[in-house]
C-alpha positions as CSV (number, residue, x, y, z in Angstrom):
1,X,0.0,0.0,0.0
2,X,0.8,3.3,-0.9
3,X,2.6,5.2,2.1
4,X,0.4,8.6,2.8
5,X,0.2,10.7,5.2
6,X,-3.1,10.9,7.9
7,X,-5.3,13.7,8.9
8,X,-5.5,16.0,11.9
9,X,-8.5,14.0,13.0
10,X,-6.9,10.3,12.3
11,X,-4.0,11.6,14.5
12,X,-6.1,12.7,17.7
13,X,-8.4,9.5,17.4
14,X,-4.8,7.8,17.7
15,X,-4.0,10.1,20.6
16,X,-7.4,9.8,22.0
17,X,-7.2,5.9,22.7
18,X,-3.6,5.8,23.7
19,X,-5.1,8.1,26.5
20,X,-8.0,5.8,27.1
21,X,-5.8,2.7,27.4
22,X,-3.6,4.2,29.6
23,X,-6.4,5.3,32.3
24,X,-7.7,2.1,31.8
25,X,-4.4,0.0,32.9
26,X,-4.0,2.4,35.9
27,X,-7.5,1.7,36.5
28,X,-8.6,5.3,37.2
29,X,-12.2,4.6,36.7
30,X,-13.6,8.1,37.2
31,X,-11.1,9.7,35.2
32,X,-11.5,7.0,32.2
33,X,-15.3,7.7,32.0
34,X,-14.8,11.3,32.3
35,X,-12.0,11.3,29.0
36,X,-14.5,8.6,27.2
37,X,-16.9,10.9,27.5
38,X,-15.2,13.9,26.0
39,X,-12.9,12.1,23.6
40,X,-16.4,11.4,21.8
41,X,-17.4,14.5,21.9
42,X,-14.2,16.0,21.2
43,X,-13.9,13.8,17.9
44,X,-17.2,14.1,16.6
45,X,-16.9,18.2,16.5
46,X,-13.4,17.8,15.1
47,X,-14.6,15.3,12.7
48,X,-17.8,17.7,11.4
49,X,-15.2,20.9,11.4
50,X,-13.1,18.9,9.1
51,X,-15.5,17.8,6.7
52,X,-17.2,21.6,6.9
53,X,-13.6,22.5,5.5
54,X,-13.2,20.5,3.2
55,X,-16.9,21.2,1.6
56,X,-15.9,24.7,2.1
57,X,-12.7,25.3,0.3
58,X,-14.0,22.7,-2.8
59,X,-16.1,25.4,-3.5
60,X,-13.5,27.9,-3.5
61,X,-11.4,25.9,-5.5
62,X,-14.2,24.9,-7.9
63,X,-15.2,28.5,-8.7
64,X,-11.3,29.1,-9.1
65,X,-10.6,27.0,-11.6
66,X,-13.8,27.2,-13.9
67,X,-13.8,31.1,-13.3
68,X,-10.0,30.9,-14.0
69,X,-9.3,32.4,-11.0
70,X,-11.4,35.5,-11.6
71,X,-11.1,37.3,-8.1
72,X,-14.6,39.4,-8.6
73,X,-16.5,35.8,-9.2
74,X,-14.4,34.3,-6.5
75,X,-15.5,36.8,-3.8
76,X,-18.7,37.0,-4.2
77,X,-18.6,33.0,-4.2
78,X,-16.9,33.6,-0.8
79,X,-19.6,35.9,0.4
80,X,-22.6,34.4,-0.3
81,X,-22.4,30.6,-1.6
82,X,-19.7,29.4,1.5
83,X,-19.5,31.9,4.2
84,X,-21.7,30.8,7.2
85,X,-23.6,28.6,4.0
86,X,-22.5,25.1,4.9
87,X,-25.5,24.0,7.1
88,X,-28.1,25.3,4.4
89,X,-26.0,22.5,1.5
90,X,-27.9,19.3,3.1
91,X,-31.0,17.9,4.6
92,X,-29.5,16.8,8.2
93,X,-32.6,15.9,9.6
94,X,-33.8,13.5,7.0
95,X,-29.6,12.4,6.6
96,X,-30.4,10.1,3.5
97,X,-28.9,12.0,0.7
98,X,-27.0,15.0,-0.8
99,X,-29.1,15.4,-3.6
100,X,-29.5,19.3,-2.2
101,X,-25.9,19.8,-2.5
102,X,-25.9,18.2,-6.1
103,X,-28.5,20.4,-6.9
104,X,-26.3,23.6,-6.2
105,X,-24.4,22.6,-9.2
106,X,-27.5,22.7,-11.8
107,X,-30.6,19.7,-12.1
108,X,-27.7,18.3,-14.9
109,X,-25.6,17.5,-11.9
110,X,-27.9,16.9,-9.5
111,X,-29.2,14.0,-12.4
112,X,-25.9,12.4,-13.2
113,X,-24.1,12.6,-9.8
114,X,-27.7,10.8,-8.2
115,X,-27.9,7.9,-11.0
116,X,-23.9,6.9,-9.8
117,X,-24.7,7.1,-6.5
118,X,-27.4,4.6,-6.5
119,X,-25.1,2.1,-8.8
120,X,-22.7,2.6,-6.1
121,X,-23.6,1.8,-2.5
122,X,-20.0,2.6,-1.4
123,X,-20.3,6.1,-2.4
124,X,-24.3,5.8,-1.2
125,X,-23.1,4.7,2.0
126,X,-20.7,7.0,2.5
127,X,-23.0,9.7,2.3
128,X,-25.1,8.8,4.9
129,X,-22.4,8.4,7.0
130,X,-21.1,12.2,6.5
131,X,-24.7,13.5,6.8
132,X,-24.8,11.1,10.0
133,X,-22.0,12.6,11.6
134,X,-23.1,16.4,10.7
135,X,-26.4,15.2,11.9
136,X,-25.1,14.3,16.0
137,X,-22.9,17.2,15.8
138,X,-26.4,19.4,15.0
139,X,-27.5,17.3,18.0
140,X,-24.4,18.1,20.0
141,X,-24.5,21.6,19.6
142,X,-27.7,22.5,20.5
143,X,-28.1,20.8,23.6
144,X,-26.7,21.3,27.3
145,X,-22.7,20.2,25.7
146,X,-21.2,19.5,29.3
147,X,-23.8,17.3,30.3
148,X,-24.6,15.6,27.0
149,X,-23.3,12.2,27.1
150,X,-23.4,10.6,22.9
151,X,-24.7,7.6,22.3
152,X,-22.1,6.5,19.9
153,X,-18.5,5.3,20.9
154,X,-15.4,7.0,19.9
155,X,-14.9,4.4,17.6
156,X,-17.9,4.9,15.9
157,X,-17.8,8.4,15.1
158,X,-14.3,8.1,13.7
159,X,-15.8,5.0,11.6
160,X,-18.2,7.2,10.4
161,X,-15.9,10.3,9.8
162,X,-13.7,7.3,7.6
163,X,-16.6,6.1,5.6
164,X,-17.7,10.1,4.9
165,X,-14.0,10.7,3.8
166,X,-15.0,8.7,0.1
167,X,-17.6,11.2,-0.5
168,X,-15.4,14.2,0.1
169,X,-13.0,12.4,-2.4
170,X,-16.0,11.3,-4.9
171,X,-17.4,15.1,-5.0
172,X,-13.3,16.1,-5.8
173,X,-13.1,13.9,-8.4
174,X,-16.9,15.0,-10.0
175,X,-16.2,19.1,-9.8
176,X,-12.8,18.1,-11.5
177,X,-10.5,19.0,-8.6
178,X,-8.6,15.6,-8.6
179,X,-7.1,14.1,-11.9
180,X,-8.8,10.8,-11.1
181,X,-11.1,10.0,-13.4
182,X,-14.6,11.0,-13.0
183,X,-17.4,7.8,-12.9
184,X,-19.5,10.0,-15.0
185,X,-17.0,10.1,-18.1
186,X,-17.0,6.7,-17.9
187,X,-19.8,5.0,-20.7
188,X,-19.4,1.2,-19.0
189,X,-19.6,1.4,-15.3
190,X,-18.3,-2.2,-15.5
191,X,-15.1,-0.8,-16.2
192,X,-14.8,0.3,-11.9
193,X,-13.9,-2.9,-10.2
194,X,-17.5,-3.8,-7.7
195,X,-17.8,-2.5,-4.7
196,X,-14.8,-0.9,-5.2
197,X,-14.1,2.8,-3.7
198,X,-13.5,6.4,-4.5
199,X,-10.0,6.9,-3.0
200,X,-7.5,10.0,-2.7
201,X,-3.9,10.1,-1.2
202,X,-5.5,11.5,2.4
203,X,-7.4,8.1,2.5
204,X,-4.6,6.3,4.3
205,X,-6.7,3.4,5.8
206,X,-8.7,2.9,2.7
207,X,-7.3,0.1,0.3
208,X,-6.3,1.5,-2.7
209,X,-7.9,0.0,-6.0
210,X,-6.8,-0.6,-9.3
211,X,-9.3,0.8,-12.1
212,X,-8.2,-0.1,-16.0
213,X,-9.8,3.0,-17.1
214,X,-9.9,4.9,-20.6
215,X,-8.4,8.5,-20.3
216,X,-11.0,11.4,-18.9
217,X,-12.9,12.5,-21.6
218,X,-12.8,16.0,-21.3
219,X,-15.6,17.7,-18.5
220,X,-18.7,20.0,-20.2
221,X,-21.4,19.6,-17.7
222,X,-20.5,22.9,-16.6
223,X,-19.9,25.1,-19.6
């Protein structure tokens, strides 16, 4: 496998449990719930933060390159499609799909990106999983934080933060941000091994496969 390097939020997970093991062998009970208790919490805002960027700034860089770096477009982009936008882009109480972010892009988007998704239950999957996590962070937030105690384990939230990881990379690859090639220039969706994943050089835990693909046709859907 490919050596690549982790994310902020893979390294305090890995910090997080080597603190939790080490309460646990000096049996310090009261300290070990205490830390479980806000390791979750402390991952599962870290984890929505991260993916909040990362929506955030593919945006930007979306609007940079197909403006070709226009800075009048770019700031108004800034100003009123991202800034303080990120929470109006899904449905987190329903948490089933993205088809309201897709449809940012134009119904031709929203259409293509929808049909992959449901030939693709790894990418369907992961969805739910990122909307998931931004969904108990909603939760989180609103409610009495310090005496809140999650219902999911450390583990997992940071499962779910891994599985939401492919979409971030799948939604790359679509707006053209990543040279991979896209699914949707692709005529025979045979051609992507099954049950195979959507993977970029962040993805250090996800197995890396090997796609026999023509050459990226090259992207129209939004000229």
């Amino acid at each position: 496998m490919e050596n690549v390097s982790q994310t902020i939020i893979d390294k305090q997970y890995q910090t997080g449990i080597q603190l939790i093991s080490y309460l646990n062998g000096k049996n310090e009970l009261t300290l070990l719930n205490e830390a479980e208790n806000n390791f979750r919490k402390n991952i599962l805002l870290s984890a929505a933060s991260y993916f909040e960027k990362e929506i955030s700034d593919l945006i930007i860089e979306f609007a940079k390159i197909y403006s070709k770096n226009n800075e009048l477009l770019i700031a108004i982009v800034n100003q009123k499609a991202v800034k303080r936008q990120y929470f109006t882009y899904f449905d987190w109480d329903r948490a089933t799909n993205a088809n309201s972010f897709f449809a940012l892009f134009g119904e031709n988007f929203k259409s293509t990106i929808s049909k992959i998704v449901k030939q693709r239950s790894d990418i369907d999957d992961s969805i739910k999983s990122f909307l998931q996590l931004g969904q108990e962070r909603n939760k989180l937030v609103h409610q009495n934080y310090a005496e809140v105690v999650l219902d999911k384990t450390a583990h997992e939230i940071y499962s779910l933060y891994q599985s939401g990881l492919i979409f971030i990379a799948f939604i790359k690859i679509e707006l053209g941000l990543n040279k991979e090639n896209r699914i949707s220039d692709i005529d025979t969706k045979d051609k992507y091994v099954k049950n195979s994943i959507i993977t970029t050089r962040k993805l250090a835990f996800i197995k890396r496969a090997k796609y026999k693909l023509p050459k990226s046709t090259k992207h129209s859907r939004f000229k």
